[in-house]
C-alpha positions in Angstrom: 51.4 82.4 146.6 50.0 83.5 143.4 50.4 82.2 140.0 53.5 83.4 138.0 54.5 84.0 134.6 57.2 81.8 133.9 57.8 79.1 133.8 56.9 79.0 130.0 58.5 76.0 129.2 57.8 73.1 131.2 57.3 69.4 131.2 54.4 67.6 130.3 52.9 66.8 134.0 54.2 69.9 135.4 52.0 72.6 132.4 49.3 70.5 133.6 49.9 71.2 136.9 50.0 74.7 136.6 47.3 74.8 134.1 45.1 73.4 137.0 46.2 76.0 139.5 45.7 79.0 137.3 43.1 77.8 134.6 40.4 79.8 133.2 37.7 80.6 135.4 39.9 79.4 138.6 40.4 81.9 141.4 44.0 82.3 142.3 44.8 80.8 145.3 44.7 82.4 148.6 46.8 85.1 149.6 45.1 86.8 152.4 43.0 89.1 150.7 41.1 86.8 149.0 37.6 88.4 147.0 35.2 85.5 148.5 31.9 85.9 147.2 29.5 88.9 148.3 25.6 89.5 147.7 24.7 90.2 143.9 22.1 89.8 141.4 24.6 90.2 138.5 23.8 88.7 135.2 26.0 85.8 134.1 28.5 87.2 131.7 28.4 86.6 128.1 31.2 85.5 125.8 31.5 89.1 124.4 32.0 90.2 128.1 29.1 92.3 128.2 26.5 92.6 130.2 23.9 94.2 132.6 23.9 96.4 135.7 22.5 94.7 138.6 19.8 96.7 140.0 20.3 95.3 143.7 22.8 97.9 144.4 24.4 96.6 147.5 28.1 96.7 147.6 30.4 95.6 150.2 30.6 99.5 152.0 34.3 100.7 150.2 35.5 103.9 151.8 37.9 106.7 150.2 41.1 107.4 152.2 39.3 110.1 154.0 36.9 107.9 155.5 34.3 108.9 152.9 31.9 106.3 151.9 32.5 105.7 147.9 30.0 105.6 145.8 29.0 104.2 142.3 29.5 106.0 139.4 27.5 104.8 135.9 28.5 101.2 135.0 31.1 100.6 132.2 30.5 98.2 129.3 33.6 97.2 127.6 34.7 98.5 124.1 35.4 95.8 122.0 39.0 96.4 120.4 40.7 94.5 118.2 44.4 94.9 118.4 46.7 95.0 115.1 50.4 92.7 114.9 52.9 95.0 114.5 56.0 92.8 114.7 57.5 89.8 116.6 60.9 89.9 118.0 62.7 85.8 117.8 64.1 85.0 120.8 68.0 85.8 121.4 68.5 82.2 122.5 68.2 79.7 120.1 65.1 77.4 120.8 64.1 79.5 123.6 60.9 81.2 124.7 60.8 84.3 125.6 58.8 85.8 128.5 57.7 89.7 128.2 57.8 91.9 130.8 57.2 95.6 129.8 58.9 97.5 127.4 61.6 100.0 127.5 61.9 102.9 124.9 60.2 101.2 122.2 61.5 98.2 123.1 60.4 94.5 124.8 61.7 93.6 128.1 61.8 90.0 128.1 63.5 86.6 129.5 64.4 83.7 128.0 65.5 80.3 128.9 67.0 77.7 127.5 64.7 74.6 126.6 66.9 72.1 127.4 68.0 74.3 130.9 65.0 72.9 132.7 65.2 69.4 134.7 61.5 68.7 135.8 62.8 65.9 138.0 64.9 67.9 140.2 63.1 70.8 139.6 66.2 73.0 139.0 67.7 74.8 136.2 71.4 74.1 134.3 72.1 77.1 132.4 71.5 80.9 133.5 68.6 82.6 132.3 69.2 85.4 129.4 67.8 89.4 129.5 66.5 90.5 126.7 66.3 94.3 125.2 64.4 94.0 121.7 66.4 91.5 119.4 69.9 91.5 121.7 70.6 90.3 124.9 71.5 92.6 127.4 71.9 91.0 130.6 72.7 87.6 132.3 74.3 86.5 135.9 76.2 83.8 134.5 79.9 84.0 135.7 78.9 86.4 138.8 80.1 85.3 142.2 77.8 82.9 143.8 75.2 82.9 141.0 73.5 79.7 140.2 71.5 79.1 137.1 67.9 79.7 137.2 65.0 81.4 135.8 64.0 85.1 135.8 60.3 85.6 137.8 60.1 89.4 137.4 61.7 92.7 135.8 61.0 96.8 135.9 63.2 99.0 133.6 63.8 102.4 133.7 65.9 104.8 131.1 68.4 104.3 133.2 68.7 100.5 134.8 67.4 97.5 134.3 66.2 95.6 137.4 65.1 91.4 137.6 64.9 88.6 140.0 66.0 85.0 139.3 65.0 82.5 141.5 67.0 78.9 141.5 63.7 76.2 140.5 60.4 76.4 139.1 58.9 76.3 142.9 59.8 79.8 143.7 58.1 79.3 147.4 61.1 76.7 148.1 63.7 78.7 146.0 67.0 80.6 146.7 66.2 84.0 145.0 68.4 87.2 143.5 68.1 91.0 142.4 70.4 92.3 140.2 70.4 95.3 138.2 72.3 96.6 134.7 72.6 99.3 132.7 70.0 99.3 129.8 73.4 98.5 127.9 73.4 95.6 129.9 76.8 96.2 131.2 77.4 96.6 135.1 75.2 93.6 136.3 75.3 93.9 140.0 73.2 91.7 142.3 71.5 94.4 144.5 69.1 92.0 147.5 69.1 88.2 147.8 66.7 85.6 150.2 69.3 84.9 152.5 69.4 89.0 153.5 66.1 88.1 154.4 65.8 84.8 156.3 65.3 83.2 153.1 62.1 84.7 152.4 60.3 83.8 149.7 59.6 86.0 146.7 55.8 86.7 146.5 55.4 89.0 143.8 54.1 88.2 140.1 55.9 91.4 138.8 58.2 94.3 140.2 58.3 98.2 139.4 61.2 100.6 139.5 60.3 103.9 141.1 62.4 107.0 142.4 65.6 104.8 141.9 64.7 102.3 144.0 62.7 98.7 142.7 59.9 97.2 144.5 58.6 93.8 145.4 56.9 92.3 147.6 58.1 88.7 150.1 57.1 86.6 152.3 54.1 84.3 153.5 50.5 86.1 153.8 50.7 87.1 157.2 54.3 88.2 157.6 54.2 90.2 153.6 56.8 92.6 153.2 57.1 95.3 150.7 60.8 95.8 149.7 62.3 98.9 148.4 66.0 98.6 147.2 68.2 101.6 145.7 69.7 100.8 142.0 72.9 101.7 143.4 72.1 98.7 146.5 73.2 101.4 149.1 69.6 101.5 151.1 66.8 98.4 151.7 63.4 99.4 153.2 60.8 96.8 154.4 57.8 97.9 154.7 54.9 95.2 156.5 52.3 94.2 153.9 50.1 91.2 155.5 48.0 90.0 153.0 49.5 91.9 150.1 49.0 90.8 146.5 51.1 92.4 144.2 52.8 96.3 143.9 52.3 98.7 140.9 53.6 101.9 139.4 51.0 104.7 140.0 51.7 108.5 139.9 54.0 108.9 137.5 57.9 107.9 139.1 56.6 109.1 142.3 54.8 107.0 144.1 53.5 102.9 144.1 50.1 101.7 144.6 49.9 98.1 146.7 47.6 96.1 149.2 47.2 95.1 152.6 45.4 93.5 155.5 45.7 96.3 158.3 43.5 95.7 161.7 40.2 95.3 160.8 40.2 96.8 157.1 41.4 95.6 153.6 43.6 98.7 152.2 44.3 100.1 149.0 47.5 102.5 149.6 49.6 104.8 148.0 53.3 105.3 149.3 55.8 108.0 147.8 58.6 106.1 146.5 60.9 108.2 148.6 59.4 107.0 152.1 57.5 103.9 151.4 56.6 103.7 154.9 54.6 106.5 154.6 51.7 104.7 153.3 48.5 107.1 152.4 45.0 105.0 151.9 43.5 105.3 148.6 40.0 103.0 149.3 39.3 100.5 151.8 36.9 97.9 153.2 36.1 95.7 156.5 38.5 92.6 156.3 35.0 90.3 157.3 35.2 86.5 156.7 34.4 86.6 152.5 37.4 89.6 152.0 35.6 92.2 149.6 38.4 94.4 148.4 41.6 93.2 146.2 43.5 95.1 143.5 44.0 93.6 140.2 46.0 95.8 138.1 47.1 99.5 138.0 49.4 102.0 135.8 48.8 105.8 136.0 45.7 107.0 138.2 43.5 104.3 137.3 43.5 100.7 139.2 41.2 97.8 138.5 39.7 95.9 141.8 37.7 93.0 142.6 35.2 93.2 145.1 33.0 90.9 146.1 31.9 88.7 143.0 32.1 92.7 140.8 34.7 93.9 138.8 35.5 97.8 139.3 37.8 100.7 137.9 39.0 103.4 140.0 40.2 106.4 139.8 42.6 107.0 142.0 42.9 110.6 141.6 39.2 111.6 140.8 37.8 109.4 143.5 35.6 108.2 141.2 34.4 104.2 140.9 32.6 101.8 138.1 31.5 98.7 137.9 33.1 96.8 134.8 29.8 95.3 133.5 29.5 91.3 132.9 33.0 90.7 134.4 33.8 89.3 137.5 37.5 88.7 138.7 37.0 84.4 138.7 37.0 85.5 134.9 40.4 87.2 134.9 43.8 85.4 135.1 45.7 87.8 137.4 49.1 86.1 137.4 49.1 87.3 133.9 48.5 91.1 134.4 50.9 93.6 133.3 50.6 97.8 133.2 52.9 100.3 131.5 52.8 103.7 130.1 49.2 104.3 132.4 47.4 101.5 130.9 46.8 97.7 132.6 45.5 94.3 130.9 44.5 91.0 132.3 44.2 88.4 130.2 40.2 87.0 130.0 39.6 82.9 130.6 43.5 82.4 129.7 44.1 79.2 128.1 45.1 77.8 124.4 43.0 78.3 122.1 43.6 79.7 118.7 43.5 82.9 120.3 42.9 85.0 123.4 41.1 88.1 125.0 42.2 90.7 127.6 40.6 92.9 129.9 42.6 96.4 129.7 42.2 99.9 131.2 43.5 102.7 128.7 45.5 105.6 130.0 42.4 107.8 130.0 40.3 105.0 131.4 38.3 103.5 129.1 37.8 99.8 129.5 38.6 97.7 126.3 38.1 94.2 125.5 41.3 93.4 123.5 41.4 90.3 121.5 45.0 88.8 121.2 46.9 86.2 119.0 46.8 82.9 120.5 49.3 83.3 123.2 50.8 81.4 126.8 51.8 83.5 130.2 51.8 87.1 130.7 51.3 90.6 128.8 53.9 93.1 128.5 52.1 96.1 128.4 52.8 99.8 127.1 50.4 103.1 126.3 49.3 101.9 122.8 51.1 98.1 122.8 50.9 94.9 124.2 53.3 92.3 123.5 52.2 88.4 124.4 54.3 85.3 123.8 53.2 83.3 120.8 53.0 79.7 120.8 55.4 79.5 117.9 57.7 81.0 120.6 58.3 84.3 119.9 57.2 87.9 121.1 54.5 89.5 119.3 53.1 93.0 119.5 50.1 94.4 118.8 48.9 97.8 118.9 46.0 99.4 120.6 43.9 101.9 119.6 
């Protein structure tokens, strides 16, 4: 199970715990398509996060959907960015801390607890969880049938719903979980999917998208990973087998979603049309040998950032086209805090907290920027041109992007 965003705020023993499972420079742990190390003369990376281009060439052999063997483009060197604060939005709940998720219209997505909600020694929650639209709350499950307080682990948004899960405890692995969707008013909350349809699966995504009406997530345990489609309006579930899948992301416009998985003897990079997610085209792909060179990071529009091997790479999905990200390799990159909106993706860079951090990002037209951030904790909400982190004077702050 990978690392989540939440929970945000924690207990003393337990933000240590979780700081050792998903500090800087830490892999994430195993999910089936693990990047394991692969021959490479890269040179160390340096604190700017450049670098230089290997010249041994060989690559764990990636092929295009077609069966084409990819090759290399020109290395890429980051552009050093420095984002500008634009604003902060206080959390709705008083002395809560607010976890972004994307943005919606302008607007942050985010979720918010209460601090005094969390009970580290039963490792359960007393008060509901509050959705957040900018400054006003616009969803909550409290007094729905059957709903228990809990925490929210990951929201999508469209113009026209707004689509979270809450799971019941901090362990999400061990936890009763929830969907429920609202109207961006946040009127109508209506839980849409729930564990026990599902055996009691647990929820195994860091994030979820919303595409052609229906939201997408991934569950279960490495092996037996399912991708799960559900209609806004709950009428029709798909689940789609994933083995080995790491996370699901909005690529193509509304159209489609780009995800992972471990089929036969290859690691796979597909694309599936929101309407028939079965129908799953590849995009690239690899041998699945015993060090697993192919996993996908992040992705937003038509361009997706991949680890393979010990490299760091950005494809385009569209143009067929890859590059290595030079002086970056993925144990640098905190994926459970990767977010993508509006055709851009960021990954925050050795995460930890320190007066202030760095993110990896892909723009829309995909250039690769190193972004520095205000000193933040957890996850990036992340737009065309804006970012928004959670501060560590607990509130959301955004910054723009050139």
């Amino acid at each position: 199970m990978r690392a989540r965003r939440p929970l945000l705020v924690l207990s003393l023993p337990m933000a240590l715990a979780l700081s050792a499972c998903t500090g800087a420079g830490t892999p994430a742990p195993s999910t089936g398509i693990d990047v394991g190390t692969a021959a490479s003369s890269q040179s160390p990376a340096t604190s700017s996060g450049t670098g230089t281009t290997p010249e041994d060439a060989s690559q764990p052999r990636l092929t295009w959907g077609s069966g084409q063997e990819a090759t290399w483009g020109e290395a890429v060197t980051p552009v050093t960015s420095m984002s500008t604060p634009v604003g902060t939005v206080a959390p709705v709940l008083a002395k809560a801390q607010p976890v972004g998720w994307g943005f919606l219209e302008g607007k942050v997505l985010s979720s918010q607890n209460a601090v005094d909600s969390f009970d580290a020694a039963t490792n359960s929650f007393s008060q509901h969880p509050t959705v957040a639209w900018g400054d006003r709350a616009v969803g909550t499950s409290r007094g729905l049938s059957d709903a228990l307080p809990g925490q929210v682990i990951a929201m999508a948004a469209t113009k026209d719903a707004v689509v979270w899960a809450e799971a019941t405890s901090a362990d999400v692995a061990a936890s009763s979980w929830r969907i429920y969707r609202s109207e961006p008013d946040g009127s109508d909350v209506t839980p849409l999917f729930a564990s026990f349809d599902v055996g009691d699966e647990p929820f195994a995504s860091t994030r979820m998208v919303v595409a052609g009406g229906k939201a997408f997530f991934l569950i279960g345990l490495e092996a037996s990973r399912q991708l799960v489609a559900v209609s806004l309006d709950g009428s029709q579930q798909d689940l789609v087998p994933a083995g080995g899948a790491t996370d699901v992301w909005l690529a193509g416009g509304e159209a489609e979603v780009l995800w992972d998985r471990l089929q036969g003897d290859e690691i796979q990079v597909v694309k599936s049309p929101a309407a028939k997610p079965h129908e799953a085209a590849v995009v690239l792909a690899a041998k699945a040998e015993d060090a697993a060179p192919l996993r996908l990071l992040a992705a937003s529009g038509t361009h997706a950032l991949i680890g393979t091997g010990d490299r760091l790479a950005v494809v385009d999905v569209e143009a067929k086209e890859l590059r290595q990200v030079a002086g970056f390799t993925p144990a640098r990159l905190d994926e459970g805090t990767a977010g993508a909106g509006g055709g851009r993706s960021a990954i925050r860079v050795d995460a930890g907290f320190a007066d202030g951090s760095s993110a990896l990002s892909v723009a829309p037209d995909g250039e690769v920027e190193l972004l520095t951030l205000p000193a933040t904790e957890g996850g990036l909400a992340v737009d065309a041109n804006r970012i928004a982190v959670t501060s560590t004077d607990k509130q959301l702050t955004v910054v723009a992007v050139d």
